[in-house]
Structure formats: structure tokens, C-alpha cells
N, C-alpha and C positions, 0 to 999 in steps of 0.2 A: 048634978046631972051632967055639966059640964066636963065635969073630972071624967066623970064615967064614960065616957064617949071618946074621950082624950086618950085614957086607957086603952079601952078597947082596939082603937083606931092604932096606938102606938105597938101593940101588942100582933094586931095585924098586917102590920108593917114589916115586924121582926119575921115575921115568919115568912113572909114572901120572900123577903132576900137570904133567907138559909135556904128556903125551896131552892130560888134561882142559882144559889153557887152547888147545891149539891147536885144540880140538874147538869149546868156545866162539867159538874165532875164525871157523873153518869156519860154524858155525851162523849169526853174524853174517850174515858176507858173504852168503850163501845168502837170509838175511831181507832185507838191503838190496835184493839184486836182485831178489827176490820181491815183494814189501811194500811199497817204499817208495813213499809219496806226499810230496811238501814241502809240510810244513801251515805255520801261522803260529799262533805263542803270543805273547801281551804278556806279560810282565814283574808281575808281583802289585805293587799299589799297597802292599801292605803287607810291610814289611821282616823278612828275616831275621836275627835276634839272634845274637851270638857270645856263648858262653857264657864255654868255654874250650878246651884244645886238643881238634878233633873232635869239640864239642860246637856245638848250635844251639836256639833254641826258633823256631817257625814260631806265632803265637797263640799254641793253648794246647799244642800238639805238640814232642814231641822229638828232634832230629833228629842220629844219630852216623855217624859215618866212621870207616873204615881211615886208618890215616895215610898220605894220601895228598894232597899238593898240588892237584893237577888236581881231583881228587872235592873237593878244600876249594874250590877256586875255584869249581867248578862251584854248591857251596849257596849260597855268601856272595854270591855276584852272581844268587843266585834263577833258575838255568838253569832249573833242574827243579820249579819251582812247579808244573806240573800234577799230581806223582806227591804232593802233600801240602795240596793244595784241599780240603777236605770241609767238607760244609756241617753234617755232621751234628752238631756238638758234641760228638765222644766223644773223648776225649782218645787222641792215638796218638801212637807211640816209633817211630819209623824210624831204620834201621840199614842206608846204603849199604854195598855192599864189591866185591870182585874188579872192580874199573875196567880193563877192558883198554878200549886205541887201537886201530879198527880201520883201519888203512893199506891202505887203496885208491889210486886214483889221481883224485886229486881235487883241487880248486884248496887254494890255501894257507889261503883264510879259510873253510875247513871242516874240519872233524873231527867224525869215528864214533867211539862206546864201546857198549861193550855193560857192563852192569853185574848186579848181585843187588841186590834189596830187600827186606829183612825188613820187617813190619809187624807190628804188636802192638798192642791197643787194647784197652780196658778196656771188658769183653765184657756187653752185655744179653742179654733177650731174644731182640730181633732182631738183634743184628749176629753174624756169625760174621768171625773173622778167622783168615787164615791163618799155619801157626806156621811153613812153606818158602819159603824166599826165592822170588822171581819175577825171570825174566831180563827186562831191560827193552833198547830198543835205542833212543839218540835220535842225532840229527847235530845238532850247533851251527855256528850261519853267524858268522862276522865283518864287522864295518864297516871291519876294517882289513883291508887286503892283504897288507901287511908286518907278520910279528908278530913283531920281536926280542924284545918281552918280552909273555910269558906272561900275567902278569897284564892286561892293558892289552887284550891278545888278547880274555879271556873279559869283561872289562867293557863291552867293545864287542858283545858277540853277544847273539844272539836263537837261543830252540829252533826248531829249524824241521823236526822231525820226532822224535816220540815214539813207538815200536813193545812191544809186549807182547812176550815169547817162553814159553815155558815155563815151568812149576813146576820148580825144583833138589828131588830126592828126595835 
């Protein structure tokens, strides 16, 4: 009976977290075709640090990943420098995660993600920060057409659209 419950329970488990990422997915696409404008972002003059594995420091900020190749390439070549700009001097810890591809149809030297960002900063007066992650949505462009390799892919690119989405409860 034990087992069978176990089952069960494991079984409904699976299927809530394929609901939740294809829901994600859904919500994307729906944002792209709603929302999107093609903005243009430069590249931060100033470099991101490798610490260690899924580690970064941006200034004085710190910045972690799921272990996930793409989300590593995307910090190390400074994609997402806008989501870690602050002028304010307060020291903040970010924590990308859940990196899905959103596969549209689209040329080869672009790709969609939609992601979570936690943010944590060490809290004044005035700042409030929030303790739920944020759905974020960007498209990266390439300079190359052909991308056999990955890497060389995202060395080559520029953000060229950043989208907010939701609070994750």
C-alpha cells in the first residue's frame, strides 16, 4: 500500500513540474509576441570575474547559476549586464536559475530564454528588495550565422531584447 502511494505521489509530482516549465514556455511565447520591441544593449566596459564553478563577482556584486552551461556562457560574456547595473552602491548576490530555450522559429543567430532571478542586497532604509524570484525574458542576436560551436556563438552576441514577466510565488 505503501509503495502504491509512493507511486502515485512520485508520479504526481512529474507531472506538475512538466505542467510548470511548459507553462513557462507558454507564458514566453505569449510575452514575445506581445511585448517584444528589438532594443540594443552594449556590453559593460567593465568585466565579469570568475570566481569558481557558478560563481561570479560583477564590482562589488555576486553573482550564481544552476549548473548550467548556457546560463555560464551567458554571464561570462556579460549577456545580461543590464539585470546587474546599479549605481546604488549596495552590495547585491544574484542567483539565476530555470534557463529554458524558447524555440520559436527564428533565424539561427538568435535565441529566446526566459529565466528566474533572485536578488538579495543588503537592506537600508530605503531599499527594499525582493525575497521571489522575477521571470525575466531576453533574445540574444549573433554576429555569426553558423554557430557549430557554442561558445564562439555567445562571444559573438549582443542583448537585443530584455522583458520583465512576473513575480514566481
Amino acid at each position: 500500500m505503501i509503495k502504491y502511494l509512493f507511486t502515485l505521489l512520485f508520479i504526481q509530482f512529474g507531472f506538475i513540474l512538466t505542467f510548470a516549465q511548459s507553462q513557462d514556455k507558454k507564458w514566453a511565447e505569449e510575452h514575445f509576441e506581445n511585448k517584444y520591441v528589438e532594443q540594443e544593449y552594449k556590453k559593460s566596459k567593465n568585466k565579469i570575474k570568475y570566481l569558481s564553478e557558478n560563481f561570479y563577482t560583477y564590482k562589488e556584486d555576486t553573482i550564481s547559476t544552476e549548473d548550467n552551461a548556457v546560463m555560464n556562457m551567458l554571464i561570462s560574456n556579460n549577456l545580461l549586464f543590464p539585470l546587474y547595473n546599479n549605481s546604488d552602491k549596495i552590495s547585491r548576490t544574484y542567483f539565476f536559475r530555470n534557463l529554458i530555450e524558447i524555440n520559436s522559429n527564428l533565424p539561427e543567430n538568435i535565441k529566446r530564454f526566459s529565466f528566474w532571478l533572485n536578488s538579495s542586497c543588503i537592506k537600508d532604509i530605503d531599499t527594499v528588495c525582493l525575497n521571489n524570484p522575477r521571470l525575466y525574458y531576453i533574445e540574444i542576436k549573433s554576429t555569426l550565422l553558423n554557430h557549430d560551436n557554442l561558445s564562439e556563438f555567445y562571444k559573438n552576441s549582443k542583448l537585443t531584447y530584455l522583458g520583465k514577466g512576473g513575480i514566481i510565488l
